[in-house]
DSSP file (Angstrom, degrees, kcal/mol; ACC not computed):
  #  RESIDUE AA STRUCTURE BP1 BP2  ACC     N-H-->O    O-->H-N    N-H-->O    O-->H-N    TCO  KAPPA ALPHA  PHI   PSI    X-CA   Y-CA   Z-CA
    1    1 A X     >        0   0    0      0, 0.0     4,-1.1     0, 0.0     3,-0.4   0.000 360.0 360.0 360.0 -43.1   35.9  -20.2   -9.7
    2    2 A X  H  >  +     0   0    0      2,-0.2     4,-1.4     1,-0.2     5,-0.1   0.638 360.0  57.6 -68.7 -15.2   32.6  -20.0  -12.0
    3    3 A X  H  > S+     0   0    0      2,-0.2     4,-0.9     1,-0.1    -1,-0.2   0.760 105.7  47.6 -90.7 -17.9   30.4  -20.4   -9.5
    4    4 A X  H  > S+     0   0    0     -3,-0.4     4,-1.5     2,-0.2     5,-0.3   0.678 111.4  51.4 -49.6 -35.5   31.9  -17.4   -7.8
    5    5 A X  H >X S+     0   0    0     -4,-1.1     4,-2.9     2,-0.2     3,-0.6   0.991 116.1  45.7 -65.8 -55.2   31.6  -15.4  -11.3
    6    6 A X  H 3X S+     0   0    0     -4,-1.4     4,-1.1     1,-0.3     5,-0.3   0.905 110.4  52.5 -60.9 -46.5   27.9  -16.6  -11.3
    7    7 A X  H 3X S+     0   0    0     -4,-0.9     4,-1.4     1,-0.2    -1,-0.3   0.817 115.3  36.7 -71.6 -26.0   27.3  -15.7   -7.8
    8    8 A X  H <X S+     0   0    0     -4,-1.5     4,-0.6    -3,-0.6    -1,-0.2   0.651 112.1  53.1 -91.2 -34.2   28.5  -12.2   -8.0
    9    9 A X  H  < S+     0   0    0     -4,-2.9    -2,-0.2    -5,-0.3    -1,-0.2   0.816 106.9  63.2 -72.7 -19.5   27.4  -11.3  -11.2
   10   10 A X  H >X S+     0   0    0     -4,-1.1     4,-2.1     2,-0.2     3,-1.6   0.873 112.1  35.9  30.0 -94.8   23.7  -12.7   -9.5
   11   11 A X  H 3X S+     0   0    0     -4,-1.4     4,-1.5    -5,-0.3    -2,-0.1   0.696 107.8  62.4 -82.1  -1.4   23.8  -10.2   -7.1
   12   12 A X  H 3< S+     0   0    0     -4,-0.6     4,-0.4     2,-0.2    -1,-0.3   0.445 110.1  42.4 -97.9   0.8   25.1   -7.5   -9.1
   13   13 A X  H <> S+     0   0    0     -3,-1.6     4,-2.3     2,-0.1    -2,-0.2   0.854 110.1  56.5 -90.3 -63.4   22.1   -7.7  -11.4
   14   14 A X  H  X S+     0   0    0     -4,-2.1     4,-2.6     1,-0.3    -2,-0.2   0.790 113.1  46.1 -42.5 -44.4   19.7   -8.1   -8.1
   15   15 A X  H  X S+     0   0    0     -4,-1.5     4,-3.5    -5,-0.2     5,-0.3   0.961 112.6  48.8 -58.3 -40.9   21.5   -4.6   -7.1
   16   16 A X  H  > S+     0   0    0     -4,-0.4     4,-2.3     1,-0.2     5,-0.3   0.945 112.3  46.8 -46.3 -60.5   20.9   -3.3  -10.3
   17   17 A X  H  X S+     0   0    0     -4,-2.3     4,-1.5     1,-0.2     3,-0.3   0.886 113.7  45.9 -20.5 -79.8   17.4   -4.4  -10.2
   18   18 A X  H  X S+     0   0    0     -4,-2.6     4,-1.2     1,-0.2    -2,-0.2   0.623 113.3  49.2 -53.4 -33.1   16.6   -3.0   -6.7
   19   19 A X  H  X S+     0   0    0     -4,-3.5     4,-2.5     2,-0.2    -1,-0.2   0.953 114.3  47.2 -63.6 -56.5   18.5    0.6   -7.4
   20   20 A X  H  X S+     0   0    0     -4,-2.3     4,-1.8    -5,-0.3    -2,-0.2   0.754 111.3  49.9 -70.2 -43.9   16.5    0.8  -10.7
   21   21 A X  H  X S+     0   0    0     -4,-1.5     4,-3.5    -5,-0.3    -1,-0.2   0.976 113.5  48.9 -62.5 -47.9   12.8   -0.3   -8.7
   22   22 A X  H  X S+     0   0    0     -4,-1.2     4,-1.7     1,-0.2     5,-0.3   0.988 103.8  58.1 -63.2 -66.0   13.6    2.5   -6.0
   23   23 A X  H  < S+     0   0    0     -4,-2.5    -1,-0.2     1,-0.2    -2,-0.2   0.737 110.5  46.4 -50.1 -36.0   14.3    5.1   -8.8
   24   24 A X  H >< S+     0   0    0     -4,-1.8     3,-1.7    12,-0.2    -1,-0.2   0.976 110.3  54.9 -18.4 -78.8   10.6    4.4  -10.1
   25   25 A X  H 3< S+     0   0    0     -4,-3.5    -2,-0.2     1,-0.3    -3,-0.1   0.869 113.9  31.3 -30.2 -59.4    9.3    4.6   -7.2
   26   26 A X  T 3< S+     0   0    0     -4,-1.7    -1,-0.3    -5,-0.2     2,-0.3   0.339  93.5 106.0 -98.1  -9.0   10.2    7.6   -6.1
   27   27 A X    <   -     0   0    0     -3,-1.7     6,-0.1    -5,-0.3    -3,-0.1  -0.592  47.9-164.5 -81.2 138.0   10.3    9.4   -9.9
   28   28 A X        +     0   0    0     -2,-0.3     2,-0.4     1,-0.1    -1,-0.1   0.895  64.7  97.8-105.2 -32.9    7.0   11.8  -10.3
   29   29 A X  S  > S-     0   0    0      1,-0.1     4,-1.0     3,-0.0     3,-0.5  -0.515  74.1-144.9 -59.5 103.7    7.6   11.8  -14.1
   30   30 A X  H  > S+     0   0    0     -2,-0.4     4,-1.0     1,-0.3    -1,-0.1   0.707  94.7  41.4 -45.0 -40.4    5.4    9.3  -15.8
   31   31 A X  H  > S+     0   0    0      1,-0.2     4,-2.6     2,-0.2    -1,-0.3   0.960 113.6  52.6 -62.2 -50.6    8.4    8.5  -18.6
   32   32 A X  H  > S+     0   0    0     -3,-0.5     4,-1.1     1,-0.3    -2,-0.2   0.665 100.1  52.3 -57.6 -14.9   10.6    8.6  -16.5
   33   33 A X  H  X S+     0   0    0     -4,-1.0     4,-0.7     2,-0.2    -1,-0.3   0.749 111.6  54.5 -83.4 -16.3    9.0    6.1  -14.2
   34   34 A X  H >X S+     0   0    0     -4,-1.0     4,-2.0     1,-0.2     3,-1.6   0.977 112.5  51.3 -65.4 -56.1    8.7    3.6  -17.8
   35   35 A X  H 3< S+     0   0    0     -4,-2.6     4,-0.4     1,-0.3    -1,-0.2   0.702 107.7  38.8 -52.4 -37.0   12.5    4.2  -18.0
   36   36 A X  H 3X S+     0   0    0     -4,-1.1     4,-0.7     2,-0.2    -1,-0.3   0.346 115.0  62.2-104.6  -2.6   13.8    3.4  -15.0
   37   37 A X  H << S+     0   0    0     -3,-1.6    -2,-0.2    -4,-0.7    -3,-0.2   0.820 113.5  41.5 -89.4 -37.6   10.7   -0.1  -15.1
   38   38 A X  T >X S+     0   0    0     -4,-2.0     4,-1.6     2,-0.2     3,-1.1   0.808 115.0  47.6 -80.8 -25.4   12.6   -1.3  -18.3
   39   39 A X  H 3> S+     0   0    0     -5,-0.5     4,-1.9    -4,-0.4     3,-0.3   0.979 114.5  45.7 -78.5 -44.7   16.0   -0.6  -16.8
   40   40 A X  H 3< S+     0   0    0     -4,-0.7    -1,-0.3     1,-0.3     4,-0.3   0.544 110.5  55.9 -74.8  -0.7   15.1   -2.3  -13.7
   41   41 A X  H <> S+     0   0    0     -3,-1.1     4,-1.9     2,-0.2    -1,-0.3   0.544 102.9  56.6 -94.6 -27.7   13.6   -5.2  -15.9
   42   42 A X  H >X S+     0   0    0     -4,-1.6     3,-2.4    -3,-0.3     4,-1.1   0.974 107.7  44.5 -71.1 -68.5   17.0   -5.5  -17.6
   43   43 A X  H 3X S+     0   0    0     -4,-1.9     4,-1.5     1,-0.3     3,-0.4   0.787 113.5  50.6 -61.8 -37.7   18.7   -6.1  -14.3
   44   44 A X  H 34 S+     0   0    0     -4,-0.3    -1,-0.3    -5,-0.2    -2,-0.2   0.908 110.6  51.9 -70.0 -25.1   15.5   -8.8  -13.2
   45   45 A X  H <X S+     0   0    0     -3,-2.4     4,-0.9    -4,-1.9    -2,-0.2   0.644 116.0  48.0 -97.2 -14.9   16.1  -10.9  -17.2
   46   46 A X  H  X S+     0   0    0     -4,-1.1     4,-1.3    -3,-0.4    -1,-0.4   0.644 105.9  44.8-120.2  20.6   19.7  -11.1  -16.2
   47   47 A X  H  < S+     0   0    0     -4,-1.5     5,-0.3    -5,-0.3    -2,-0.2   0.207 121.8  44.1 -90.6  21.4   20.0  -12.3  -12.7
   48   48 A X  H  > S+     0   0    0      3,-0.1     4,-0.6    27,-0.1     5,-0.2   0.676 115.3  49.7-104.2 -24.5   17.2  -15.1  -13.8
   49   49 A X  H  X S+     0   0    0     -4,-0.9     4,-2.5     1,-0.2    -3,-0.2   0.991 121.0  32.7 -91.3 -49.7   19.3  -15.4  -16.8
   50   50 A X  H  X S+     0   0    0     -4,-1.3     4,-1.7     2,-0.2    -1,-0.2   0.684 121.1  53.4 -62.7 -21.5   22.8  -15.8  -14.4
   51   51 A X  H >4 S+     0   0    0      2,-0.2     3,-0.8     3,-0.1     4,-0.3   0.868 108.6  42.6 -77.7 -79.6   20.9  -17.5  -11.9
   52   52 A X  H 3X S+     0   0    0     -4,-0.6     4,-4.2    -5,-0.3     5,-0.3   0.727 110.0  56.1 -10.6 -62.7   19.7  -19.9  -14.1
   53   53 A X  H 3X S+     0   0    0     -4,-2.5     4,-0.6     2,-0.2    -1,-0.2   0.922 112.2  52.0 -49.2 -54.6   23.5  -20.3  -16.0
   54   54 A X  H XX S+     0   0    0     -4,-1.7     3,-3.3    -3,-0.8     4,-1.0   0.957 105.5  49.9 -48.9 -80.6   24.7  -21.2  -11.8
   55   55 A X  H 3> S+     0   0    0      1,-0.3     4,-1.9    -4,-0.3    -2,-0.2   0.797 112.2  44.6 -43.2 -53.7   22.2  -23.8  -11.3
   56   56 A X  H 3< S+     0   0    0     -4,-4.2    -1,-0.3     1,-0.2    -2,-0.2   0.902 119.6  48.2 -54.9 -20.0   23.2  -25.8  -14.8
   57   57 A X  H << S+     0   0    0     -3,-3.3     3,-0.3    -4,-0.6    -2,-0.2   0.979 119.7  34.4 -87.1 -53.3   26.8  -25.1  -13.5
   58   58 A X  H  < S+     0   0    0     -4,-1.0    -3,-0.2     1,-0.3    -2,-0.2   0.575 128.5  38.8 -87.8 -33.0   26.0  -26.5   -9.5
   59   59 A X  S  < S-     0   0    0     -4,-1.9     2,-0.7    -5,-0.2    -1,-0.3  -0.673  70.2-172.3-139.2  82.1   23.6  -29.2  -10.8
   60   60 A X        +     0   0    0     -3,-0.3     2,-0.4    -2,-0.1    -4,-0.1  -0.523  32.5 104.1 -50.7  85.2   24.1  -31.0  -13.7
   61   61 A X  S  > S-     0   0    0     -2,-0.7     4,-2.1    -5,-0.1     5,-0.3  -0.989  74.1 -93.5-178.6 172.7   21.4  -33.4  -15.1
   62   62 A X  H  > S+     0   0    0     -2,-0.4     4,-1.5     2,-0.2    -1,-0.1   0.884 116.0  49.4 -87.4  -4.8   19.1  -33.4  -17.7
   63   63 A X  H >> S+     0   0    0      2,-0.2     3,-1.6     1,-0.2     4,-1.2   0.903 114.1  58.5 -92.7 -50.2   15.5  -31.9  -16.0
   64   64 A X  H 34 S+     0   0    0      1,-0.3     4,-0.4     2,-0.2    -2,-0.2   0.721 101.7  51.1 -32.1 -35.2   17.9  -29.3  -14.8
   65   65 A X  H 3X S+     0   0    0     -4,-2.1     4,-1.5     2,-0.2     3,-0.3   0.696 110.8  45.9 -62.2 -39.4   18.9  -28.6  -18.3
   66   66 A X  H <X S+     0   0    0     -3,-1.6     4,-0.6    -4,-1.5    -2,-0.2   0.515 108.9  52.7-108.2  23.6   15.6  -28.1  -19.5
   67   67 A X  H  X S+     0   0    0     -4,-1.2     4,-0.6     2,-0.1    -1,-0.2   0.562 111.4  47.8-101.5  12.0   14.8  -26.3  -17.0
   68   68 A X  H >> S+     0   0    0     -4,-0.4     4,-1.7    -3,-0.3     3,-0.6   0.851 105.0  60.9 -71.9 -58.4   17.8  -24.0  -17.7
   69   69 A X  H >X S+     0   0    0     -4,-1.5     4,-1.9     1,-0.3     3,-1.1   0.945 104.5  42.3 -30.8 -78.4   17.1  -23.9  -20.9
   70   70 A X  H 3X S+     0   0    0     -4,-0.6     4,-1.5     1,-0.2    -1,-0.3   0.785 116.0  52.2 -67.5 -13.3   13.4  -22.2  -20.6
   71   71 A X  H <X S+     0   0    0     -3,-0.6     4,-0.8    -4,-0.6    -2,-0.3   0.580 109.7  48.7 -91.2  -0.2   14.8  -19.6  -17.8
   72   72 A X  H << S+     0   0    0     -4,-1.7     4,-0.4    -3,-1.1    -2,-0.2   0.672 113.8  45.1-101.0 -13.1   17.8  -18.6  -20.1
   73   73 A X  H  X S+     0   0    0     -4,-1.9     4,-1.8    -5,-0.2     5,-0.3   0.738 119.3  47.6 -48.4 -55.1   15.1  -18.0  -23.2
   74   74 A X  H  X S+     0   0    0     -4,-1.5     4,-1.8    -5,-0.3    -2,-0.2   0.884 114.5  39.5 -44.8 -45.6   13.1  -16.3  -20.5
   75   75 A X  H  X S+     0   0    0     -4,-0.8     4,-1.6     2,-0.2   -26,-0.2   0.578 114.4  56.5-103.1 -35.9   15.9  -14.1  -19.0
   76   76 A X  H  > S+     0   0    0     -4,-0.4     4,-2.1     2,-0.2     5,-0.3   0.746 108.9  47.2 -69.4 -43.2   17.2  -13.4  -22.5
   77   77 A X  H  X S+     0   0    0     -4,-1.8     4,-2.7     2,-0.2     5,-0.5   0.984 111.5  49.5 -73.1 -50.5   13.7  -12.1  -23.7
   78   78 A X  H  X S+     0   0    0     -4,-1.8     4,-3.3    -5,-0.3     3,-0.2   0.917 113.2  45.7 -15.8 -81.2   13.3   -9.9  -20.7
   79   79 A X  H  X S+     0   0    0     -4,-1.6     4,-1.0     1,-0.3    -1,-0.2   0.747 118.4  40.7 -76.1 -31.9   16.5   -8.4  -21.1
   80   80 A X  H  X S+     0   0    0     -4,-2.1     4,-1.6     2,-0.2    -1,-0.3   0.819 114.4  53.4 -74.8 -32.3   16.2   -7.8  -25.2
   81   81 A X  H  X S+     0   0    0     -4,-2.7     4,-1.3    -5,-0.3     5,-0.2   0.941 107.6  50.4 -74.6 -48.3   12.8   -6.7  -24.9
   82   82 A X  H  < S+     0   0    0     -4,-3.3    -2,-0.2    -5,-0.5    -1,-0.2   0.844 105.1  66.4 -78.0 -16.9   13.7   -3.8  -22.1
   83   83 A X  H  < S+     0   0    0     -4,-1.0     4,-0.4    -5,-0.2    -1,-0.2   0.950 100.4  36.6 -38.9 -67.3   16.1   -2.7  -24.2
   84   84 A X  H  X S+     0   0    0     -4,-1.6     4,-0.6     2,-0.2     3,-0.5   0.865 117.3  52.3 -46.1 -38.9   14.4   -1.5  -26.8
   85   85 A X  H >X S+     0   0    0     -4,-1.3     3,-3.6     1,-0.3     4,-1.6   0.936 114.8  51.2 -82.1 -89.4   11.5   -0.1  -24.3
   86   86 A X  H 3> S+     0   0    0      1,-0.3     4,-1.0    -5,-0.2    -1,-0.3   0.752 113.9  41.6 -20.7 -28.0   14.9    1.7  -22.5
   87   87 A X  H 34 S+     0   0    0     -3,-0.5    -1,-0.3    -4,-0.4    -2,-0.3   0.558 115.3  47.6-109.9  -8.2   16.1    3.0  -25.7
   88   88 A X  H << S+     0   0    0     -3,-3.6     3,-0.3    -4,-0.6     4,-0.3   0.754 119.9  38.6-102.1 -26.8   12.7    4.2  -26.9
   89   89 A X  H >X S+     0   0    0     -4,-1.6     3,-4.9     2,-0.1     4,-0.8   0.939 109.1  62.9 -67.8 -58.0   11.8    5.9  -23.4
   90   90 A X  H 3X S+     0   0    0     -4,-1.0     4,-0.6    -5,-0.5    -1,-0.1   0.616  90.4  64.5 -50.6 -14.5   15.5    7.2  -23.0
   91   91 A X  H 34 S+     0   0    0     -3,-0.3     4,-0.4     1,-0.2    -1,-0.3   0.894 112.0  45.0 -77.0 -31.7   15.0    9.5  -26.5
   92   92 A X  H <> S+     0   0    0     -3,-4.9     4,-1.9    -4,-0.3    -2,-0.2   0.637  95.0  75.2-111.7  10.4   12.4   11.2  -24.0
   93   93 A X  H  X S+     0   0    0     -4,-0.8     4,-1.3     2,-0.2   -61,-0.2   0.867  92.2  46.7  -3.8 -89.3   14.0   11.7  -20.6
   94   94 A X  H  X S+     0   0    0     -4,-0.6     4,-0.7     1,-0.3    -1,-0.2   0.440 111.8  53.5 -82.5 -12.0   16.0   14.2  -20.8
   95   95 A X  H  > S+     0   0    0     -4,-0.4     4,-2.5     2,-0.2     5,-0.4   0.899 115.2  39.2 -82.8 -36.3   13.4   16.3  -22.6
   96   96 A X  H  X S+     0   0    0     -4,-1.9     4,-1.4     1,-0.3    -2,-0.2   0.883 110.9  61.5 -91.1 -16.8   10.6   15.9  -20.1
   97   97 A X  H  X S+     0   0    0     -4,-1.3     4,-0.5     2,-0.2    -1,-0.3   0.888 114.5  44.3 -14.1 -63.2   13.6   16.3  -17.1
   98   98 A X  H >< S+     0   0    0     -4,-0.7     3,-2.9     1,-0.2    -2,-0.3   0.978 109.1  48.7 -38.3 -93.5   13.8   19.5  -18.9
   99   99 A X  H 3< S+     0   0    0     -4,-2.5    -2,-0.2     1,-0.3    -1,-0.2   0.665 113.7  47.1 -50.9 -28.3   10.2   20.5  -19.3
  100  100 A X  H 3<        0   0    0     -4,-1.4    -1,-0.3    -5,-0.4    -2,-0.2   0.440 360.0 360.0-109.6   6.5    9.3   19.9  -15.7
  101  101 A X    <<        0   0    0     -3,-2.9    -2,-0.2    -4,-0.5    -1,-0.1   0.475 360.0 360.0-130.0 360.0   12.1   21.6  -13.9
């Protein structure tokens, strides 16, 4: 049953991700394309961080563990680091959304 949680939560980050990449793309507003690059970074730091949490789950041993270990320190930084960059872009969105339409 936790290796179903992991697997779906897995690919619901990987959508997250992919929605978030497209909305970049496809943004002509230079903030906005930062905004939607952290958001879509959040979604990459937690499906390594959930992938990572399935693999300790599925394989069980100790070089698996440490290599769990450095992708859930990875996947954890990712996702705290776009956070801030997401909350410091987001202040300026809605103004230049604004300004440009």
């Amino acid at each position: 049953m936790l290796n179903l949680i992991f697997v779906f939560v897995t690919i619901v980050s990987f959508v997250f991700y992919f929605y978030f990449k497209t909305k970049q793309f496809r943004s002509p507003l230079p903030i906005a394309k930062k905004w939607y690059k952290s958001k879509a970074n959040i979604g990459f730091g937690s499906f390594i961080l959930f992938f990572a949490l399935n693999q300790a789950y599925l394989f069980p041993g100790l070089y698996t563990f440490i290599i769990v270990t450095i992708l859930v320190i990875l996947g954890i930084y990712v996702i705290v680091e776009n956070i801030k960059k997401a909350r410091h872009y987001g202040q300026f969105v809605e103004e230049e959304f604004r300004i440009n339409q």
